[in-house]
C-alpha positions as MATLAB code, in Angstrom:
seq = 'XXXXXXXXXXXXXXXXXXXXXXXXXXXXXXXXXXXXXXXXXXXXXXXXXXXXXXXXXXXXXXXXXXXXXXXXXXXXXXXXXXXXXXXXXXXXXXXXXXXXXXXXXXXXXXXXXXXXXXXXXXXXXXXXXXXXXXXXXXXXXXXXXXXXXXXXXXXXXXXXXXXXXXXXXXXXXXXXXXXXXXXXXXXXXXXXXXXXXXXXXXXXXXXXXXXXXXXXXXXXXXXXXXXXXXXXXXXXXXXXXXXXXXXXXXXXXXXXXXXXXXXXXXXXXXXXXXXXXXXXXXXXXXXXXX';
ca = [
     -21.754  -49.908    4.726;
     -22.594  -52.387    7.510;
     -22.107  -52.001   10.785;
     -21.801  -54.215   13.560;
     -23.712  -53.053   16.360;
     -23.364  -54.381   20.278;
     -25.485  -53.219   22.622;
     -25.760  -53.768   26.406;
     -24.247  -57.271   26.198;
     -23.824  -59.340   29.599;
     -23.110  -63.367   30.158;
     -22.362  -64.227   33.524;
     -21.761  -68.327   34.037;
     -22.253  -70.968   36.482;
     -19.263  -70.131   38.540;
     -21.343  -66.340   39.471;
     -18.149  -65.108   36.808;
     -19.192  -62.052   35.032;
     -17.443  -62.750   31.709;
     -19.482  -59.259   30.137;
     -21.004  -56.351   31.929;
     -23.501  -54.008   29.749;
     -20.547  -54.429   26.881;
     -21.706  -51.839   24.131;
     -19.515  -51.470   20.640;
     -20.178  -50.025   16.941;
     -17.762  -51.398   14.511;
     -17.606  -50.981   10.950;
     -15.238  -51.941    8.214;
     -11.497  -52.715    8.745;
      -9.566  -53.952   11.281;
     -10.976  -53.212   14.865;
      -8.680  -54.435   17.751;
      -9.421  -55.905   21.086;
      -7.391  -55.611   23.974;
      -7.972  -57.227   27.557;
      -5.509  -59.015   29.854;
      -6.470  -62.907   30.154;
      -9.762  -63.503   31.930;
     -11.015  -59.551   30.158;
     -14.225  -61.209   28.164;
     -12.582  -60.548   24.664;
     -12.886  -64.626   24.149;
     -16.459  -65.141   25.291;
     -17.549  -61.965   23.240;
     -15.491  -63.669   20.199;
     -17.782  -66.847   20.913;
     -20.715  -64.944   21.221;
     -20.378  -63.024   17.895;
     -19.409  -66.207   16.288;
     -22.877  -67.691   17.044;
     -20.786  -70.046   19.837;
     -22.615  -69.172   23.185;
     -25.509  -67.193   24.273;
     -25.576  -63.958   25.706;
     -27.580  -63.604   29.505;
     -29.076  -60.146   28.055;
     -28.297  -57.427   25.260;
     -28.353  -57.174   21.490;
     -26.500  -58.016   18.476;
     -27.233  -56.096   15.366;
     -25.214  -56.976   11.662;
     -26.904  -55.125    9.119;
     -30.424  -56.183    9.074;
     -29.554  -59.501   11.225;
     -30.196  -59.609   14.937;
     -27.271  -62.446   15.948;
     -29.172  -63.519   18.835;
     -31.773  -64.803   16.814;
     -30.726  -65.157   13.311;
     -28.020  -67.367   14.219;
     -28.313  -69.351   10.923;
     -28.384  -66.427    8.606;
     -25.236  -65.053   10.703;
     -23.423  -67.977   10.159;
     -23.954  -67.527    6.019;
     -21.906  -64.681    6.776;
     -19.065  -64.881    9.653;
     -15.752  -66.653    9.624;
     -13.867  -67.226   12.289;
     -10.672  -68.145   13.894;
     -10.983  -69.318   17.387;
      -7.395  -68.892   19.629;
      -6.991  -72.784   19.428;
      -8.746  -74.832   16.377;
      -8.402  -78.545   15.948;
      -6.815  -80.318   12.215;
      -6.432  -83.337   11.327;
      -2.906  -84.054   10.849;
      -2.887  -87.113    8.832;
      -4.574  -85.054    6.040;
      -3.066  -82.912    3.416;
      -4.125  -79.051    3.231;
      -6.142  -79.294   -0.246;
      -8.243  -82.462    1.142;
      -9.130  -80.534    4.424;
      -9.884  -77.263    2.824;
     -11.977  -79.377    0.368;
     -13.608  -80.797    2.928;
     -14.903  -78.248    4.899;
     -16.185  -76.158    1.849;
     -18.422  -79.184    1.701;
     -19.417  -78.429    5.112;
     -20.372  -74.872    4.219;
     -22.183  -75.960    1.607;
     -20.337  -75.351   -1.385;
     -21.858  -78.801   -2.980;
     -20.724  -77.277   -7.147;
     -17.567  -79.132   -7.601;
     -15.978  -77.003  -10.285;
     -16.956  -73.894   -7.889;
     -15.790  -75.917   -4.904;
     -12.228  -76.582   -6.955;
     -11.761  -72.913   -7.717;
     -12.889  -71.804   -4.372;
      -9.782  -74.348   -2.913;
      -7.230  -73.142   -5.202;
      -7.709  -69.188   -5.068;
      -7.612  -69.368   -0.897;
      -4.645  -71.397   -0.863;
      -2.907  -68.958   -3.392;
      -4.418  -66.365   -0.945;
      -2.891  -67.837    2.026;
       0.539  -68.694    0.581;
       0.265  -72.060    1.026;
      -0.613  -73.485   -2.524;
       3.009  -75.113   -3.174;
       1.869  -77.222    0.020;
      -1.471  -78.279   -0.662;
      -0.356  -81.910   -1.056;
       1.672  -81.910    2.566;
       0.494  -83.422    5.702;
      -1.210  -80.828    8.123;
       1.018  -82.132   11.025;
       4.041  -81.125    8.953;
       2.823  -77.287    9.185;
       4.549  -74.729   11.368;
       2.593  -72.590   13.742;
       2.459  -69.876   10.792;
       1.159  -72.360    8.226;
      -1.166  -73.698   10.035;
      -2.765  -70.206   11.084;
      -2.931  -69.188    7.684;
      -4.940  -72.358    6.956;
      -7.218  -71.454    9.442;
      -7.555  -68.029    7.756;
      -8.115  -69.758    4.522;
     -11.254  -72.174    6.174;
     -12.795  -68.637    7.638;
     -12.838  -67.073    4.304;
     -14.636  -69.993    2.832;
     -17.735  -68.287    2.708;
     -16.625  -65.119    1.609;
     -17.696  -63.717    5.136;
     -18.306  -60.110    5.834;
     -17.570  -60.613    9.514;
     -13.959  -62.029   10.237;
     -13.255  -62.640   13.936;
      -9.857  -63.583   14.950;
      -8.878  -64.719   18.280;
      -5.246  -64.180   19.228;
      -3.801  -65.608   16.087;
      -0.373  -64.791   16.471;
       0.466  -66.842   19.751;
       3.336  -68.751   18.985;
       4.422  -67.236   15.661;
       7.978  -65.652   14.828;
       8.084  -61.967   13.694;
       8.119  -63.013    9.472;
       5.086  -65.272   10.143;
       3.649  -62.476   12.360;
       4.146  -59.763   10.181;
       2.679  -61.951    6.607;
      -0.231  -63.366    8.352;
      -1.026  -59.403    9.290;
      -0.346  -58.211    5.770;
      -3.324  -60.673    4.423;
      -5.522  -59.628    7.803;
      -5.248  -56.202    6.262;
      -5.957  -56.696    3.004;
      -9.268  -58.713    4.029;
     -10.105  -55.803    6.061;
     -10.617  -53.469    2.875;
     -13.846  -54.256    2.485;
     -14.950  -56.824    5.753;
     -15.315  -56.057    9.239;
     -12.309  -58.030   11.025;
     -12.681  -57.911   14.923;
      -8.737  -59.056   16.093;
      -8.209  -60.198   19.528;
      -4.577  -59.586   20.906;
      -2.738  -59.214   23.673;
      -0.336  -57.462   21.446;
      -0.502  -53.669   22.224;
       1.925  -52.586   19.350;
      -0.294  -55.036   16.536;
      -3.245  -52.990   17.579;
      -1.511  -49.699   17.247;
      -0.269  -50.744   13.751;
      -3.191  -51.715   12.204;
      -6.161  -50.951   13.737;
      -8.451  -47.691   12.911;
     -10.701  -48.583   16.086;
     -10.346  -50.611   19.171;
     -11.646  -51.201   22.914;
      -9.907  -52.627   25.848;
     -12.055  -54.534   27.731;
     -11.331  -55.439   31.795;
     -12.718  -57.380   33.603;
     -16.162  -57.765   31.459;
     -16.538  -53.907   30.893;
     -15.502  -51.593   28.201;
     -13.198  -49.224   29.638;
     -12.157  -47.622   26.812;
     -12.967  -47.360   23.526;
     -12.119  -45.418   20.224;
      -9.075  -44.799   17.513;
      -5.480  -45.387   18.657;
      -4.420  -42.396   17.963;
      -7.400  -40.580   19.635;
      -6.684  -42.962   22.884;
      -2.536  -41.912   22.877;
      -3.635  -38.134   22.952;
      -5.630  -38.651   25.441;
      -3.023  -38.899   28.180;
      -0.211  -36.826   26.205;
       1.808  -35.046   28.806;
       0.447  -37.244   31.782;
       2.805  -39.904   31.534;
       6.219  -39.684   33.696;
       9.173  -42.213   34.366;
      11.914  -42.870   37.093;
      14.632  -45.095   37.632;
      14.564  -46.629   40.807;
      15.824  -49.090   43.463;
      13.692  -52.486   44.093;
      13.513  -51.791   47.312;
      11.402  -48.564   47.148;
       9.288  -50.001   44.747;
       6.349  -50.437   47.284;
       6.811  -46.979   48.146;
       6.166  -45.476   44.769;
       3.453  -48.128   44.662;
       1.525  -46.307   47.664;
       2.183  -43.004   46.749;
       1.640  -42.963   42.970;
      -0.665  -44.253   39.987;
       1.455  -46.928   38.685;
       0.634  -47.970   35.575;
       3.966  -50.315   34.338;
       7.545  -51.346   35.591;
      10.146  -53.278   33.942;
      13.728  -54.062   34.622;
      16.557  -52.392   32.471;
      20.084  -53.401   34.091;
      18.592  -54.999   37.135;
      16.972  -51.654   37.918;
      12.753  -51.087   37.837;
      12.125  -48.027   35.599;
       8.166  -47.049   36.223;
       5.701  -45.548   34.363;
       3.424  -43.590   36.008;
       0.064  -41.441   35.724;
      -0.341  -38.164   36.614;
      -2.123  -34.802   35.008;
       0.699  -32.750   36.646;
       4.350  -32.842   36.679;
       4.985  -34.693   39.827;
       8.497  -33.525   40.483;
      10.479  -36.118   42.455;
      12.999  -36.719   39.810;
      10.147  -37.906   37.189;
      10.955  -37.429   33.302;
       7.938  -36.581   31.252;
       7.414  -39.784   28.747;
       6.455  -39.766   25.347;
       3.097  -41.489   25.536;
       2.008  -44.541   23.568;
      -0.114  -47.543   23.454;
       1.453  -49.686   25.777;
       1.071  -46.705   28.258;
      -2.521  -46.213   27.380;
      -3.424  -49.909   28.188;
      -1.222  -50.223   31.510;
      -3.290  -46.932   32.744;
      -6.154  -48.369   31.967;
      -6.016  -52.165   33.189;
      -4.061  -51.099   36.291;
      -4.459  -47.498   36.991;
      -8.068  -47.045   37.373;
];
């Protein structure tokens, strides 16, 4: 099986931002998720995987490939799916698709032809091969870029928050095909959607501000703070208080009122309710509670 192996990876640009700090990761196949808030690193270590960008120092092992200096050879084998990707929208899906597998050097036109015509069966989107790209809803048009990552039959899928924008049916289909990719590829998903990750992930990492802060199986990461997270119902007006005094880690509003989530190994009395930990809770305590 190959594995995907990060090690020590730091870029920091122009601006003295340090977009990665000493990020280290071993992935193998399936679906791994990352999870950062904007501004993490999770896109410029998408770019860097994908051959986009260099890397200040570190190491990049697929396989036998080192990625920092195989570049070419990497790029035989990687697909990806960058957050925002460019079409032309005069031109129909089958002409685009066609194109680019010229790109990727599929010159055989019979193998080109049936290469075509089994993604865009794959990606549901066959009945529209003849329609005008601009035509395409937001769902549509992230399955075709799916369809242009798989090309090359990649064994390194990277996906970068490809579900902006899409309604729960598209969400859900363009997931379903994600997994079924993932059988037998390594498919590195960048969200910002805790519950996605939970779903269909087997590994992940949260990444904050350029660091790894946490790393391992969903499940492992939920247990890990089972029976440490508490809730309360309060006023607005003491919500500095509890702020000061405790480790918050999430509020929202339910009937105008904040209810809080907080962190803490003990019971902390007060009128707290012992919570029933999950992801969500997991992420909050580690982005703001640390």
């Amino acid at each position: 099986m190959v594995q995907l192996i990060i090690s020590d990876l730091s870029k920091t640009y122009d601006n003295g931002v340090k977009a990665l700090q000493n990020v280290s990761l071993q992935i193998s196949n399936g679906m791994f998720g990352l999870l950062g808030p904007n501004g993490a690193g999770k896109s410029t270590l998408m770019r860097t995987l994908a051959t986009l960008q260099e890397a200040d120092e570190g190491n990049i092992q697929f396989g036998e490939l080192d990625i920092l200096q195989d570049k070419n050879e990497l790029r035989k084998v990687v697909g990806y799916l960058p957050q925002e990707f460019g079409l032309y929208p005069r031109l129909s899906a089958g002409v685009l698709l066609n194109h680019l597998a010229i790109l990727k050097g599929i010159i055989n036109s019979k193998e080109r032809k049936n290469k075509v015509e089994e993604l865009l069966h794959k990606v549901n989107l066959h009945h529209v091969r003849k329609q005008k790209l601009g035509s395409f809803s937001g769902g549509m048009k992230q399955r075709f870029g799916i369809a242009q990552a798989l090309l090359n039959n990649p064994k390194l899928l990277i996906v970068d928050e490809p579900t902006a924008g899409l309604d729960p049916v598209e969400r859900n289909r363009f997931y379903n095909l994600l997994s079924e990719i993932a059988e037998d590829t390594i498919v590195i998903l960048s969200t910002h959607i805790v519950e996605d990750v939970k779903n269909l992930c087997t590994n992940m990492a949260i990444i904050n501000k350029g660091k790894v802060v946490l790393k391992g199986s969903p499940i492992e990461a939920i247990n890990s703070i089972k029976g440490k997270v508490w809730k309360k119902i309060i006023d607005k007006s003491e919500l500095e208080e509890y702020e000061a005094n405790y480790t918050l880690i999430s509020k929202k509003l339910i009937a105008g009122k904040p209810i809080i989530h907080i962190f803490s190994e003990n019971n902390p009395n007060n009128n707290f309710q012992a919570v029933e930990a999950d992801l969500e809770d997991v992420y909050f305590s580690q982005i703001f509670g640390n």
